[in-house]
C-alpha positions in Angstrom: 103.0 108.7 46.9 103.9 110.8 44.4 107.4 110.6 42.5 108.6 113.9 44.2 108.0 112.7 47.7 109.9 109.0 46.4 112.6 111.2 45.0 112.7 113.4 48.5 113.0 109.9 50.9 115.7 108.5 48.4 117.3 111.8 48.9 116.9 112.1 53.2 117.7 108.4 53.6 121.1 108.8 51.3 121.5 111.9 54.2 119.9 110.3 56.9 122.3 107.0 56.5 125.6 108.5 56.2 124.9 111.2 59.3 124.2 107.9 61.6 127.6 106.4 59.8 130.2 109.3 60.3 128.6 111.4 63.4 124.8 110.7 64.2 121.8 112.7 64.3 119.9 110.8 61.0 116.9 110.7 62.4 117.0 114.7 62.0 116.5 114.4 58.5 114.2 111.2 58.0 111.6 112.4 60.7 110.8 115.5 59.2 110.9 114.2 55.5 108.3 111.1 56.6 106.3 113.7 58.8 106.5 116.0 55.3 104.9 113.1 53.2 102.2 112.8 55.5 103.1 110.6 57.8 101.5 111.0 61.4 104.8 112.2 63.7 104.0 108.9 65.7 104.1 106.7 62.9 107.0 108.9 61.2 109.1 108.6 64.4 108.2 105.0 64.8 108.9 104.4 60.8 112.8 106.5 61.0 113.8 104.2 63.3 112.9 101.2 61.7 114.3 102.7 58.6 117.6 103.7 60.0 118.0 100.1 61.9 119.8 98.4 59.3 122.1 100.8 59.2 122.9 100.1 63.1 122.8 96.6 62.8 126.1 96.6 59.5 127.9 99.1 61.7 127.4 96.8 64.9 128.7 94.2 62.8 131.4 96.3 61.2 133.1 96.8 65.0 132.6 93.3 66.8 136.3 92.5 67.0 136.7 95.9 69.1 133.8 95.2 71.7 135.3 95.9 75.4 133.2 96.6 78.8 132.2 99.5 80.1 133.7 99.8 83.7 133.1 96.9 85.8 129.5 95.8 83.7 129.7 93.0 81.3 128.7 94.1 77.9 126.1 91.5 78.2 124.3 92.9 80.9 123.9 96.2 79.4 123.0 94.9 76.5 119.9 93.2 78.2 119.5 96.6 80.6 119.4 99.0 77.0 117.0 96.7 75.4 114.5 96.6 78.0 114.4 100.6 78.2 114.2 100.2 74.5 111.2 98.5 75.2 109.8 100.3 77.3 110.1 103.4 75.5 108.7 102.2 72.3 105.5 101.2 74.2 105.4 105.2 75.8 105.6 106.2 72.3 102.7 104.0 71.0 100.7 105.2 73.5 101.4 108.7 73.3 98.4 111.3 72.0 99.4 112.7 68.1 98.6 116.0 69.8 101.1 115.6 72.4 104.0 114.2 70.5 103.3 116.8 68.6 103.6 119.5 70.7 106.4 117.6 72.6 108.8 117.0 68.9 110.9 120.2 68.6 111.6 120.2 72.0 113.2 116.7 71.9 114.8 118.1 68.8 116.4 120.9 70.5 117.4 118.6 73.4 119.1 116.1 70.9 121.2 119.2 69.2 122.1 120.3 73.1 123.5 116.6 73.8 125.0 116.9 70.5 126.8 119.7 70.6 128.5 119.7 73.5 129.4 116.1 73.3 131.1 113.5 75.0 133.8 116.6 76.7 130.7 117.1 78.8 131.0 114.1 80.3 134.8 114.6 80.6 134.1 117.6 82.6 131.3 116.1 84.6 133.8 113.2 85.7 136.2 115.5 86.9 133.5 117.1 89.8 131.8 113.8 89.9 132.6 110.0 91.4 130.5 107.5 90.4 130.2 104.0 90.9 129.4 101.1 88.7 125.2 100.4 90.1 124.4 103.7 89.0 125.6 103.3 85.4 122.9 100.4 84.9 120.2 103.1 86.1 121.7 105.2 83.4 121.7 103.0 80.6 117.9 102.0 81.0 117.0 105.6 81.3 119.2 106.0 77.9 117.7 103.4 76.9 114.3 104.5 77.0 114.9 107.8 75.5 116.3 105.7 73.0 113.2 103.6 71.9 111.2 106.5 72.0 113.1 109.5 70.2 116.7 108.8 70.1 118.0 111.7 69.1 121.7 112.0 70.0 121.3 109.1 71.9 124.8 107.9 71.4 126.5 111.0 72.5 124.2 110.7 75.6 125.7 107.4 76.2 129.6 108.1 75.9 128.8 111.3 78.4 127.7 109.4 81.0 130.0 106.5 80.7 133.0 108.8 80.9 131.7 109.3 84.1 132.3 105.9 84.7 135.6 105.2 82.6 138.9 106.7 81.8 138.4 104.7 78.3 139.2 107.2 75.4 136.1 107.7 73.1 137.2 105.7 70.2 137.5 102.6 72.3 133.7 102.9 73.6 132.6 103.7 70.6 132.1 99.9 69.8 130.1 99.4 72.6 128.4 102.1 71.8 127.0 101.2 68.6 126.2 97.3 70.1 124.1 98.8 72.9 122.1 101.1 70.3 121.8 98.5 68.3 119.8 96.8 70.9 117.8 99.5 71.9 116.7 100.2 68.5 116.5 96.4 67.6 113.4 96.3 70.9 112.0 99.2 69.2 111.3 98.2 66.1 109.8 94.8 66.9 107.3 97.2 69.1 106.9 99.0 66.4 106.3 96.5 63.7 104.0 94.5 65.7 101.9 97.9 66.5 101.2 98.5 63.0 103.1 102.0 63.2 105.6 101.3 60.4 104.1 103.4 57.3 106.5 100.7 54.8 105.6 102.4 51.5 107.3 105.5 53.0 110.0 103.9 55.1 111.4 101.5 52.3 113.2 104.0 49.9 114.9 105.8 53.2 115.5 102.4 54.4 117.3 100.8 51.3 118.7 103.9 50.7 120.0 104.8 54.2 122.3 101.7 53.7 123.9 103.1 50.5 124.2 106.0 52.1 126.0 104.6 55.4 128.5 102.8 52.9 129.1 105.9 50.8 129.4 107.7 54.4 131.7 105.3 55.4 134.5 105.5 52.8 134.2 109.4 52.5 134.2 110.0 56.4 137.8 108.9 56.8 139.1 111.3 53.9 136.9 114.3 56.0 138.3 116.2 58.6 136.2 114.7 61.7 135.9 118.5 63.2 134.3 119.1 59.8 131.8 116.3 59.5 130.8 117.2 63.3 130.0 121.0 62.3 128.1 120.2 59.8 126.0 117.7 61.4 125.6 120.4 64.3 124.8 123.0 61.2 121.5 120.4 60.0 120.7 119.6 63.6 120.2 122.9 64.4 118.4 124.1 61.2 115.8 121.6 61.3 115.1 122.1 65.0 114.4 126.3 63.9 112.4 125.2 61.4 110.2 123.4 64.0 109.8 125.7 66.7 109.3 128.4 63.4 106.8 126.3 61.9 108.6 126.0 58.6 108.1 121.8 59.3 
């Protein structure tokens, strides 16, 4: 590895890290940099997550005293439900064909900027139309939970629009839970994807140690930034990467 390409994963992990802290969407930024450096897109998918985990893990920690159920589920059980579809997802994604991840990336890109950008008021909307009860939301969360383990992209949005169809709770109260139960879908993952051998480490290190400075950084800045402003801009990188996919620029 060259001391460009170490200079370029310091420099998307720092991104990468405080993205996750203040909005989401890191994974926009580490993907394509590890996929840049020659990393397989498997193994670079596979290696952003495990990169970005620690990062999950300090903000799960950061928000345990504000940990509340979602509708009628204990936060245990969803726990267990997300980490299972974590599982299961990771094990789709060591199985699928280069080619066909390949092909498939940019369109779980665009998907993720989608989910993104019209956020958790999507929900809010759906649950106005729709009445839902509680056995359907564990269906949810294990579907979420697979999307998580294998691409997660936006994953969290995903998750605080389909609990508001559950829940009245404002968004800054789920967002606790929220954080846990990606915490445990990525936590699956990456023991899948250690034990698979899919982790490229001398890449995923430098995003990894510096995706926690950057999360820390992220953290102290984000409550001096206007939250409308950190989310525009996150929507701004989403959305440039995901052209430069379908382009072919990355």
């Amino acid at each position: 590895m060259t001391g460009l390409n170490l200079l370029l994963l310091i420099g998307v992990g720092l991104v990468g890290g405080a993205m996750n802290a203040v909005g989401g969407g890191g994974s926009f930024v580490t993907l394509p940099a590890l996929i840049g450096v020659g990393v397989p897109s498997v193994a670079a998918n596979a290696s952003s997550s495990v990169a970005l985990f620690p990062g999950s893990m300090a903000s799960t920690w950061a928000c345990r005293d504000r940990l509340v159920s979602v509708g009628d589920l204990p936060l245990r059980l969803l726990v267990v439900v997300t980490a299972l579809g974590g599982l299961v997802g990771a094990g789709l994604l060591v199985i699928t064909p280069q080619a066909v991840f390949d092909a498939a990336v940019p369109w779980l890109l665009l998907s993720a900027t989608l989910i993104f950008a019209a956020g958790p008021q999507a929900g809010a909307i759906l649950r106005e139309r729709v009445t839902l009860t509680t056995k359907p939301l564990l269906v949810a969360q294990f579907v979420v939970g697979i999307y998580g383990g294998y691409f997660g992209g936006a994953v969290g949005i995903m998750m605080l629009a389909i609990w508001s169809l559950f829940s009245s709770a404002d968004v800054q109260a789920m967002n606790p839970p929220k954080t846990l139960l990606l915490a445990a879908s990525r936590a699956i993952a990456v023991i899948v994807f250690i034990a698979t051998g899919n982790v490229a480490w001398l890449q995923t290190l430098p995003v990894l140690l510096a995706g926690i400075a950057g999360g820390y950084i992220a953290a102290w800045a984000g409550q001096r930034i206007s939250p409308r402003v950190i989310r525009a801009g996150v929507i701004i990188v989403m959305s440039a990467i995901t052209i430069a996919f379908f382009t072919g620029l990355l």
